[in-house]
C-alpha positions as a printed NumPy array, in Angstrom:
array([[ 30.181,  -1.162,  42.382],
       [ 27.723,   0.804,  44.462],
       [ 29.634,   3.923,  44.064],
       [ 29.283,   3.196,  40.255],
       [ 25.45 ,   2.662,  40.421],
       [ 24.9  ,   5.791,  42.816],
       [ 26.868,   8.061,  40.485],
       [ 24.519,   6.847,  37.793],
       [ 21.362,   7.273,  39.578],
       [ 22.757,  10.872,  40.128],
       [ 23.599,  11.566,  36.544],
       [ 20.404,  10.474,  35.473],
       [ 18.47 ,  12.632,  37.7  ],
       [ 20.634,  15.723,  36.902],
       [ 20.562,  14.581,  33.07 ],
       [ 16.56 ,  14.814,  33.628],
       [ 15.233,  16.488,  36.504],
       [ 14.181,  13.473,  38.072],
       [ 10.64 ,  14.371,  36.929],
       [  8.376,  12.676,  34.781],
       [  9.334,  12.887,  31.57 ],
       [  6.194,  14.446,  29.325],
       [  5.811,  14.057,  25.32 ],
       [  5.781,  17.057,  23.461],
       [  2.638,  18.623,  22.361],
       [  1.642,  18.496,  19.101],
       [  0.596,  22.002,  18.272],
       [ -0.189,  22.765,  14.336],
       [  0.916,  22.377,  11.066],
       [  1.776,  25.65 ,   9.715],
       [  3.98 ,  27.819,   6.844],
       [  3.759,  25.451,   4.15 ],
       [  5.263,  26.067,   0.53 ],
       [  5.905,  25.205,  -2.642],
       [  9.227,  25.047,  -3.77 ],
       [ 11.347,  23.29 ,  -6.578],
       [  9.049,  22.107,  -9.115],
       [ 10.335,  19.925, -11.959],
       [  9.383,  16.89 , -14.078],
       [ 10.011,  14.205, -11.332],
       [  7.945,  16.025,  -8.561],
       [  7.506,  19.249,  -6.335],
       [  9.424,  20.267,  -3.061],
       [  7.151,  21.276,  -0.291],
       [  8.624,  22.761,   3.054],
       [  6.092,  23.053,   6.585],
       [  6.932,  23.262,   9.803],
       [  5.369,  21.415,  12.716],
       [  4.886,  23.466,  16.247],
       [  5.224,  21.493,  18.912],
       [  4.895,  22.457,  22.689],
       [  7.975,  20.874,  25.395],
       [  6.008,  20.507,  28.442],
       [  9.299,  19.49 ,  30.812],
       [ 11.092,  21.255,  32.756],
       [ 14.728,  20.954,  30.895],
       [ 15.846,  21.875,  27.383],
       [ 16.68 ,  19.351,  24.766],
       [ 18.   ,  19.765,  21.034],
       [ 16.131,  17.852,  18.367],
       [ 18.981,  16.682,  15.408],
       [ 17.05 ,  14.97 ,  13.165],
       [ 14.123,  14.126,  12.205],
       [ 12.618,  11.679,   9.227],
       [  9.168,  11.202,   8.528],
       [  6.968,   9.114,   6.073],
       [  3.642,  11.598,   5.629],
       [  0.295,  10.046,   3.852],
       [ -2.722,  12.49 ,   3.095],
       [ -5.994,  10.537,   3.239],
       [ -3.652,   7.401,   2.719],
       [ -2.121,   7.955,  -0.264],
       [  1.548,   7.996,   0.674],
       [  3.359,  11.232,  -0.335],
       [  6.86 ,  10.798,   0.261],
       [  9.57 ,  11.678,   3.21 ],
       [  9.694,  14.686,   4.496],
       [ 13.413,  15.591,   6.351],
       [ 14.452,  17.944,   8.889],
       [ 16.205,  21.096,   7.704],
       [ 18.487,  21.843,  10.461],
       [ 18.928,  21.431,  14.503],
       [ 16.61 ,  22.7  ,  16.623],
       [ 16.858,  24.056,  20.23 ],
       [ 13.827,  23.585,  22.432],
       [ 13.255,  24.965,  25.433],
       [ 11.895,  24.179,  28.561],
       [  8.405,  24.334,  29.005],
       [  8.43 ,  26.496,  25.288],
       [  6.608,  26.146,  21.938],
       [  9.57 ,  24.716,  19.37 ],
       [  9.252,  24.681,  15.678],
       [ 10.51 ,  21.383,  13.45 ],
       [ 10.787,  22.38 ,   9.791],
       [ 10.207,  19.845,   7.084],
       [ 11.221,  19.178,   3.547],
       [ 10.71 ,  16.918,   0.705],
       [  9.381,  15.632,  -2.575],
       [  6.028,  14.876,  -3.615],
       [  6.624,  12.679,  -6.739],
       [  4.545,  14.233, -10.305],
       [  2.92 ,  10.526, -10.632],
       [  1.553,  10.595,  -6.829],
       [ -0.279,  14.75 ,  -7.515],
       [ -0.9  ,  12.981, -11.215],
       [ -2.997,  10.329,  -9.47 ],
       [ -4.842,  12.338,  -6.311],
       [ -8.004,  14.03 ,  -6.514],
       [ -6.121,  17.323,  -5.648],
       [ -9.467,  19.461,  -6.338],
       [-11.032,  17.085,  -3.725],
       [ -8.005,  17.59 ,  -1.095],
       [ -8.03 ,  21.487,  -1.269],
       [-11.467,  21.47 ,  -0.555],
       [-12.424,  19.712,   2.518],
       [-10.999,  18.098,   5.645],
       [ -8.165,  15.337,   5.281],
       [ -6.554,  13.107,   7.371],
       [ -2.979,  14.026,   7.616],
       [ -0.703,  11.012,   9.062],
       [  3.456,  11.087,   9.903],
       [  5.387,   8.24 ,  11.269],
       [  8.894,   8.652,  11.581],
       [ 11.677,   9.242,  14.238],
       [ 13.67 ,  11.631,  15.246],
       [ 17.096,  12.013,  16.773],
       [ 16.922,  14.041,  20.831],
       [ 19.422,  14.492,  22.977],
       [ 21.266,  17.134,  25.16 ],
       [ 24.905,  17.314,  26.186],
       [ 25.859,  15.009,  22.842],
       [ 23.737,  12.074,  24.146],
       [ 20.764,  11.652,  21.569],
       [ 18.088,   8.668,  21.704],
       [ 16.229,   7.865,  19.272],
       [ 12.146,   7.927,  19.657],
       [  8.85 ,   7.458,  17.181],
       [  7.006,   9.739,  15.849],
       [  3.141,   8.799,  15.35 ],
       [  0.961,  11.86 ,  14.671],
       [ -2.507,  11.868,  12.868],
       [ -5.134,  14.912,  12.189],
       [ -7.768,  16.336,  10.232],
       [ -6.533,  19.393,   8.478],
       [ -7.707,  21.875,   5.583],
       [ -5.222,  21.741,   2.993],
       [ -6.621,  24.698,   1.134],
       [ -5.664,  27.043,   4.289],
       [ -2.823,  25.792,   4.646],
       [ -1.266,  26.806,   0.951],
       [ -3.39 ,  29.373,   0.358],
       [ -3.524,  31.76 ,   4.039]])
């Protein structure tokens, strides 16, 4: 039984440096576009940079996210494919999904590209390393100019 509980304490310490472990950085929003239109709504892609501040490497396998402009839910946003991250390394998460025709029919869009909004995701995502993934919440919130962000 000790042996048992010693071997554990050592995995764990190998598995994460026994350091502190340190939330990613949120970094910007960035490279969004406009993809897929069609009568039921309009595909939008971004990416969100984040920066790893640990000292080990971890994969990120999926990620789901609910994303509200200014409040007004616009839809879930999915992550396109796995994503390495590095220790102590900027790591990019791309995002896709649907914003649905009656939720752009009802927005002030002229409003939203021309000032500040608040931007809000909430969601989870799927990180591990060596085929061990947790699951842990995503919470993010910022002002952001829409208008730069479409039109660079």
């Amino acid at each position: 039984m000790k042996n048992g509980i010693l071997l554990c304490l050592l995995v764990t310490c190998t598995l994460w440096g026994c350091a502190k472990i340190e939330e990613p950085e949120f970094r910007e929003l960035r490279d969004f576009h406009i993809d897929r239109p069609s009568l039921s709504g309009v595909g939008i892609r971004f990416q969100m940079v984040y920066f790893n501040p640990n000292n080990f490497s971890v994969a990120v396998k999926e990620t789901v996210a609910k994303v509200y402009v200014e409040d007004v839910y616009l839809g879930e946003f999915t992550q396109d494919s796995l994503v390495d991250v590095k220790k102590n390394a900027e790591f990019v998460i791309p995002l896709s999904g649907e914003i649905a025709l009656s939720t752009l029919v009802n927005s002030d869009v002229k409003k939203l590209l021309k000032s500040q909004v608040l931007i809000r995701a909430e969601g989870k995502a799927r990180i591990g390393k060596a085929g061990i993934f947790i699951t842990k919440e995503i919470r993010y919130q910022g002002q952001h100019r829409l208008d730069a962000a479409l039109f660079p």
